[in-house]
N, C-alpha and C positions, 0 to 999 in steps of 0.2 A: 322702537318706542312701543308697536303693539305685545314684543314680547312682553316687556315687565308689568303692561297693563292685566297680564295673563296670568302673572307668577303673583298677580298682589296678591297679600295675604287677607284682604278685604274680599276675596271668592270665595273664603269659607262662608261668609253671609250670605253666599247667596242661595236660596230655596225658594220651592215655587209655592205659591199663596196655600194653594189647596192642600198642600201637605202638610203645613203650618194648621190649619183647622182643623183637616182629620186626627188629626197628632192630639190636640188641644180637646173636640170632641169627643175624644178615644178617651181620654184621661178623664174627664167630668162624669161623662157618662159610666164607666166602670162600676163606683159603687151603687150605682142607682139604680142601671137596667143593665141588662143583656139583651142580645138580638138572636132568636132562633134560627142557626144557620140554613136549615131547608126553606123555611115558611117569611122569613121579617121578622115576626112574630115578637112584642115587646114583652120581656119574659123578670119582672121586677124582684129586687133583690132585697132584701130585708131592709135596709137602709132608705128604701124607696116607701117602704111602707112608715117609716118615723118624721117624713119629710108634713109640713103643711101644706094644704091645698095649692098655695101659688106655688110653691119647690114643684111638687109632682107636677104641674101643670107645666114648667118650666123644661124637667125634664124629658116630659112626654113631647114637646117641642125641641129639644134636641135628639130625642130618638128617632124622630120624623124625619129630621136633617140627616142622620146617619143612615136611617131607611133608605132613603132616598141614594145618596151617596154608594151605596154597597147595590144599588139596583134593585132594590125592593120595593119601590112603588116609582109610579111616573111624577111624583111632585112630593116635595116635604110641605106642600100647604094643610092645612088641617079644617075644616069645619067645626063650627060650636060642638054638634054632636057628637063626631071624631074624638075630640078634647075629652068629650064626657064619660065617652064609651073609653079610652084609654086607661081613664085615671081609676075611673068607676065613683066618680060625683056624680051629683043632679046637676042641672041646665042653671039652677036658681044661684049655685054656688059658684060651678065654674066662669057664667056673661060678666058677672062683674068683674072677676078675677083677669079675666081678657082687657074687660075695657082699661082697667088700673096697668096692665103690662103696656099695653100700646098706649097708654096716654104717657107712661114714662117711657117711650119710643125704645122698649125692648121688643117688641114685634111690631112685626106692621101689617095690616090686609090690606086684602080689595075684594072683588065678587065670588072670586074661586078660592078664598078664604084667610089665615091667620098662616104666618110663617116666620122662625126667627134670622133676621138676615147675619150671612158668615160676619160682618164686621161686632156684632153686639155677641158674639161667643162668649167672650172675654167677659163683657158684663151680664150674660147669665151666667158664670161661672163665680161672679161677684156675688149675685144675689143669691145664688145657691147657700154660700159660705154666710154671709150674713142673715139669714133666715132662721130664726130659731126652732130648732125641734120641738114636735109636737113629744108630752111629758107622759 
């Protein structure tokens, strides 16, 4: 009996969460950012620069996630100022822009700051695509 549990053709499903993300990750973020292989380094790509302020803010929270990920920093959480310093906004544009993401529970904080968790990938990946470019 355990062999044909072994032979199902239902193992092709099977994969591990985090490869599923990186995979997903890897794919969003391509036209937006690149990562400077020596440094982390958020290195934005034309298309980063046609996005509106929530997009780039959106993606500068998934480059965190992939920083993070590839060992680039010890945490993908971000600070206001972090946020600000990434995208290159003011503080006045980006706080609201935080509070409208986490009230629609695409990110979440706490004390050590903003971060987007691996299950809402999917739906920054949504919002990206529904986001209308700046003209």
């Amino acid at each position: 009996m355990e062999e044909k549990k072994n032979e199902t053709p239902l193992k092709e499903l099977l994969i591990k969460s985090e490869e599923i993300n990186e995979r997903l990750l890897a794919d969003i973020l391509k036209p937006y950012a690149l990562i400077e292989e020596g440094t982390g380094e958020l290195i934005p790509t034309e298309n980063f620069g046609s996005l509106q302020a929530e997009g780039k803010i959106i993606v500068v929270f998934l480059y965190s996630k992939a920083k993070f990920r590839l060992g680039f920093s010890s945490s993908e959480k971000l600070k206001p100022r972090d946020v600000e310093n990434l995208v290159g906004l003011k503080g006045n544009t980006v706080r609201p822009i935080l509070k409208k993401l986490k009230e629609a529970n695409l990110i979440k904080a706490d004390e050590e700051g903003y971060w987007l968790p691996n299950i809402n990938i999917n739906r920054a990946k949504e919002f990206l695509t529904n986001l209308k470019v700046k003209k």
